[in-house]
PyMOL commands that place a pseudoatom at each C-alpha (Angstrom):
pseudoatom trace, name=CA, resn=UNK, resi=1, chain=A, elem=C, hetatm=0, pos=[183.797, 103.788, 206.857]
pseudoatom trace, name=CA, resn=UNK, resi=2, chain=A, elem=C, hetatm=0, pos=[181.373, 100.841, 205.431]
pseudoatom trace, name=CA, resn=UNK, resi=3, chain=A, elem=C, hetatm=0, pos=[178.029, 101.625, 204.009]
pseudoatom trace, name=CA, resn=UNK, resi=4, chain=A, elem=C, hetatm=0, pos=[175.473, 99.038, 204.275]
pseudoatom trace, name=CA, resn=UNK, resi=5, chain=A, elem=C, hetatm=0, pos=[173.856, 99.429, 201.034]
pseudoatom trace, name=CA, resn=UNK, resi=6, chain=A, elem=C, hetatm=0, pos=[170.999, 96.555, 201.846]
pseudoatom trace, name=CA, resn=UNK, resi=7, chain=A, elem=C, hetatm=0, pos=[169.247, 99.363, 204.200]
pseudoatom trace, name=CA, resn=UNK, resi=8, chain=A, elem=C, hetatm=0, pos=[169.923, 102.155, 201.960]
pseudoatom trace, name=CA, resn=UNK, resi=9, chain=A, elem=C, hetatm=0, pos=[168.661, 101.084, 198.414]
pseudoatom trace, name=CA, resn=UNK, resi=10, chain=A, elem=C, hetatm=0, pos=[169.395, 105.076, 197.105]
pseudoatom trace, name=CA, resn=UNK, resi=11, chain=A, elem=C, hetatm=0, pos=[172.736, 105.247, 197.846]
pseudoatom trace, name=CA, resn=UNK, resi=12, chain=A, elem=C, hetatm=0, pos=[173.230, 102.426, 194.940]
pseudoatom trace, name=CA, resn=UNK, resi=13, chain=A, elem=C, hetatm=0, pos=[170.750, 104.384, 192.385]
pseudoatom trace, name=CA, resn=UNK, resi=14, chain=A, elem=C, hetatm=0, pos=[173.012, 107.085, 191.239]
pseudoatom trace, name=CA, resn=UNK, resi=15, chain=A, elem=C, hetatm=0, pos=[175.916, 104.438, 190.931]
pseudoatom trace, name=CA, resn=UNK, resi=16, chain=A, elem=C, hetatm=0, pos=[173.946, 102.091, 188.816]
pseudoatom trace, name=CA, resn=UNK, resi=17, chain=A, elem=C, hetatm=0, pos=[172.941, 105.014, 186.676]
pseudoatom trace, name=CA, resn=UNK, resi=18, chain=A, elem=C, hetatm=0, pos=[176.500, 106.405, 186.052]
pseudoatom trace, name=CA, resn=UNK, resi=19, chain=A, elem=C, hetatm=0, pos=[177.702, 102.644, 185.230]
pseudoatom trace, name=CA, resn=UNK, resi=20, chain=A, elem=C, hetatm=0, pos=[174.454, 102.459, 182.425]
pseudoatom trace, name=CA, resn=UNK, resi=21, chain=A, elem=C, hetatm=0, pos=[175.468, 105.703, 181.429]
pseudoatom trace, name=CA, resn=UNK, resi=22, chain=A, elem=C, hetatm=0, pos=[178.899, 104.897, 180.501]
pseudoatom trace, name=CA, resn=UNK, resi=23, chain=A, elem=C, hetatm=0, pos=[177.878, 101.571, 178.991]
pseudoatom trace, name=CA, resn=UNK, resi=24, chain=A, elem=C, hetatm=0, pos=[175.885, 103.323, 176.360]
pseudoatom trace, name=CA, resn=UNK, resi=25, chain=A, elem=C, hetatm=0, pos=[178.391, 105.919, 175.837]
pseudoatom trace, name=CA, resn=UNK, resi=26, chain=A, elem=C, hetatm=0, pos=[181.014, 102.923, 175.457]
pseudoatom trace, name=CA, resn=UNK, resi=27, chain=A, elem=C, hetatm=0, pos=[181.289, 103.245, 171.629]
pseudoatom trace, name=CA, resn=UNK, resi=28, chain=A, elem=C, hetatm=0, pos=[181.748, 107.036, 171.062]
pseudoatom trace, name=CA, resn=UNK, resi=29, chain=A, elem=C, hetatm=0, pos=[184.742, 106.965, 173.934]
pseudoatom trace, name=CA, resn=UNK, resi=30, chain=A, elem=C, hetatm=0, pos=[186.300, 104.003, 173.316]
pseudoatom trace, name=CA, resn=UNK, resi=31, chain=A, elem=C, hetatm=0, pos=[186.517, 103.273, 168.987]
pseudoatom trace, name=CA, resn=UNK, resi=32, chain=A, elem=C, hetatm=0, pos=[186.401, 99.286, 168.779]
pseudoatom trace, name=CA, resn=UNK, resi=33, chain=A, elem=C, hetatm=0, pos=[190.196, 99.863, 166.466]
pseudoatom trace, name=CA, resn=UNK, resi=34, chain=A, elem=C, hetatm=0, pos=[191.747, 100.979, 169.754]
pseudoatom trace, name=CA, resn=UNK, resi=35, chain=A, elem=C, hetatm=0, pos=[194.625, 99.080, 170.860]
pseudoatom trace, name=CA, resn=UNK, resi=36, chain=A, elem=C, hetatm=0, pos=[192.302, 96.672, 172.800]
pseudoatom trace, name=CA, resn=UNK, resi=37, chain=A, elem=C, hetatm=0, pos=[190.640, 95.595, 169.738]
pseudoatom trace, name=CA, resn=UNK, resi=38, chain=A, elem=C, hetatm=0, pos=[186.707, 94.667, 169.174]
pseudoatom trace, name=CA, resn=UNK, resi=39, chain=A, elem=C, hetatm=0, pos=[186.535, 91.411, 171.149]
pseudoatom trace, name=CA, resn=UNK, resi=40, chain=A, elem=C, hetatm=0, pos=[187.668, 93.170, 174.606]
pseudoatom trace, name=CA, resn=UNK, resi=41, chain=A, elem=C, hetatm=0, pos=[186.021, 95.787, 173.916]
pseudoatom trace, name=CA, resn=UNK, resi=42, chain=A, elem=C, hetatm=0, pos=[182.640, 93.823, 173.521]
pseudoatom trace, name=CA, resn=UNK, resi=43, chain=A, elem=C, hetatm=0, pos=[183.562, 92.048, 176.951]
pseudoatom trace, name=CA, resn=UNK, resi=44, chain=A, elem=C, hetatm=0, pos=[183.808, 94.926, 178.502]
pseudoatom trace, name=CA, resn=UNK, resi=45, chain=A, elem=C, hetatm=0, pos=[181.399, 96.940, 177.601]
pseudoatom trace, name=CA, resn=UNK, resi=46, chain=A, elem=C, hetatm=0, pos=[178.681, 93.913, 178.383]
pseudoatom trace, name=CA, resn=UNK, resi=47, chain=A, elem=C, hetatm=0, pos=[180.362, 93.357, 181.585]
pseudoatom trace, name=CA, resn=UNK, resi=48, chain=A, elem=C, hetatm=0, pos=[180.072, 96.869, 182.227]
pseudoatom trace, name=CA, resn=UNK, resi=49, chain=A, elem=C, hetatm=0, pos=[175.903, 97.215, 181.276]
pseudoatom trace, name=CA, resn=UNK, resi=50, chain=A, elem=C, hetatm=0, pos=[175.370, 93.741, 183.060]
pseudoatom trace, name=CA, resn=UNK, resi=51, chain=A, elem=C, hetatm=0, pos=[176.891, 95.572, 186.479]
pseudoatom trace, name=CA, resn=UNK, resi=52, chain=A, elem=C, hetatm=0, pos=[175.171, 98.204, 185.934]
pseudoatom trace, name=CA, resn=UNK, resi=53, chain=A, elem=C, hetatm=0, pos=[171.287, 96.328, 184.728]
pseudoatom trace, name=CA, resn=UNK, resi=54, chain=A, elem=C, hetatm=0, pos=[171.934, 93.723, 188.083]
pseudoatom trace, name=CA, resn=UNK, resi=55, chain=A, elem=C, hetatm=0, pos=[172.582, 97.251, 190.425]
pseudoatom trace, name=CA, resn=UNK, resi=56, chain=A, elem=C, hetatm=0, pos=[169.793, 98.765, 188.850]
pseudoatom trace, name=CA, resn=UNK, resi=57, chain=A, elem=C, hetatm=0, pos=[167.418, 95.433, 189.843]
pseudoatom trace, name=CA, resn=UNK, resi=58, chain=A, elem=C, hetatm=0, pos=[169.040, 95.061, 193.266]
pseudoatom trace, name=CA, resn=UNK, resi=59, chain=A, elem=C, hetatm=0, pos=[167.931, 99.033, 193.890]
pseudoatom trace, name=CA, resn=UNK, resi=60, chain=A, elem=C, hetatm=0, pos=[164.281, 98.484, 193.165]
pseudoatom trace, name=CA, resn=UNK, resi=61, chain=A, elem=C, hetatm=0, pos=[163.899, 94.952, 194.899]
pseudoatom trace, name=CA, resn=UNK, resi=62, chain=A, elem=C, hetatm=0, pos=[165.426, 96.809, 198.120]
pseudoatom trace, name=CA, resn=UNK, resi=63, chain=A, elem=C, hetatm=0, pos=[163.275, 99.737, 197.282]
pseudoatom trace, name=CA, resn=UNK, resi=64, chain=A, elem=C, hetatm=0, pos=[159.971, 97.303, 197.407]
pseudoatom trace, name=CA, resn=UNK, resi=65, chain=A, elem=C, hetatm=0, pos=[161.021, 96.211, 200.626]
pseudoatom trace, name=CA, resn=UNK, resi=66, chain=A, elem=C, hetatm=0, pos=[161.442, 99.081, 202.830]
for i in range(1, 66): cmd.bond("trace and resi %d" % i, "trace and resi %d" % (i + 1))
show_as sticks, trace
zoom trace
């Protein structure tokens, strides 16, 4: 099954929102003196809020569109 999420700009909404969600939450789940350590979990954590700001953007360009 593919979904063509170009025509569909909502279907990417709630997505975005759960990745934001657990980018902010990334400190009280994760403790930076977990076995990754602080650097990885810095990487990660701005990896994850950069997916999730760049979905977010995407969503409301496509939503101008339609």
């Amino acid at each position: 099954m593919s979904l063509n999420r170009q025509k569909n700009p909502n279907a990417t909404l709630p997505i975005a929102t759960i990745f934001l969600a657990i980018a902010v939450l990334w400190p009280h789940i994760i403790h930076a003196s977990s076995h990754l350590g602080t650097n990885w979990n810095d990487v990660l954590r701005g990896g994850v809020m950069g997916l999730a700001i760049g979905m977010l953007l995407m969503t409301v360009v496509n939503m101008r569109r339609c």
